[in-house]
C-alpha positions in Angstrom: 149.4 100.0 81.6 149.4 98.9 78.0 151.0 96.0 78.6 148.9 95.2 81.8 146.0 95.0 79.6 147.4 93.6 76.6 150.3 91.0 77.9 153.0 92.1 75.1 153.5 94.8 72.5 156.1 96.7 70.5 156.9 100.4 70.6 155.0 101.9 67.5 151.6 99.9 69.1 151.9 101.4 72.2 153.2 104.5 71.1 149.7 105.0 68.6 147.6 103.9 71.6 148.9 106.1 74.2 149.4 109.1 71.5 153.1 108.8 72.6 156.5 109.6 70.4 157.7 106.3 69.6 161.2 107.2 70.9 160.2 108.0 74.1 158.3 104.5 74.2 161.5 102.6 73.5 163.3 104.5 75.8 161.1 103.5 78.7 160.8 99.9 77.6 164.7 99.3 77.3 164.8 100.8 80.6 162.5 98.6 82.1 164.0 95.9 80.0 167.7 96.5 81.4 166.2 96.9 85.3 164.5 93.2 84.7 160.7 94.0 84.6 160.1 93.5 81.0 161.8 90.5 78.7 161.8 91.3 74.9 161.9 89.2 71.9 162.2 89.4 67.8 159.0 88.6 65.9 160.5 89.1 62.6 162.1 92.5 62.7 159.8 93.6 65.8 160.8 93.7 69.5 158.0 92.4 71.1 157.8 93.5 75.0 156.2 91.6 77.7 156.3 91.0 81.6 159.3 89.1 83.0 157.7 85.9 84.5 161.1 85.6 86.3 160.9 89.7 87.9 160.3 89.1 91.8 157.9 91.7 91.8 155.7 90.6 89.0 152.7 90.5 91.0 152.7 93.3 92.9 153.2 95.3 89.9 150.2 93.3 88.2 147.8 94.2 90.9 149.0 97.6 90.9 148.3 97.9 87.0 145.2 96.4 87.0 143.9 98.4 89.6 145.0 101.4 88.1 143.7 100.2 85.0 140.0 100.2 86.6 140.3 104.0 87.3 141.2 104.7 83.5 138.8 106.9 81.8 136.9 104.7 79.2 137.8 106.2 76.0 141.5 104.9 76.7 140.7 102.5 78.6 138.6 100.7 75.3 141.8 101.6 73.3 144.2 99.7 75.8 141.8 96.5 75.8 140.5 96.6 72.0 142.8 94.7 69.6 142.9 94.5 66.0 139.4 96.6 64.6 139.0 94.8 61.3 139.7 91.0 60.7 142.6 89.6 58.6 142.9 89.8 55.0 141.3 86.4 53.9 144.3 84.1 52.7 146.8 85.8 53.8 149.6 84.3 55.6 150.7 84.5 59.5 
């Protein structure tokens, strides 16, 4: 569902938002990575996860996240859309 709201994310993020051991996080993602749902890439030393354009269900799974995403209860449901809470350090680099 994170990902459904967010478009991509690594492990630790999703882990803190969901309340999750990171572990288990990277488990599930390299599982859905290997069955073709997910695609990964390095952002620096960060696996970054997002959906495989490419997966012939991508839609279907889509809807059914974002359905399932309206029917969230709002305190997670504001974690899962809300990004970054304070702004970036002025001046320093991306």
């Amino acid at each position: 569902m994170f990902l459904a709201a967010r478009r991509q994310g690594y492990a630790l993020e999703i882990a803190n938002t969901l309340e999750m051991s990171v572990s288990n996080v990277q488990k599930h993602l390299e599982r859905m990575e290997r069955d073709g749902l997910l695609v990964s890439e390095k952002v620096g030393r960060t696996r970054v996860f997002s959906f495989n354009p490419r997966y012939m269900f991508k839609e279907e799974v889509d809807a059914l996240l974002t359905k399932a995403l309206g029917f969230t209860p709002s305190p997670l449901k504001e974690k899962l859309l809300l990004g970054r809470r304070r702004p970036r350090r002025k001046g320093k680099p991306l």
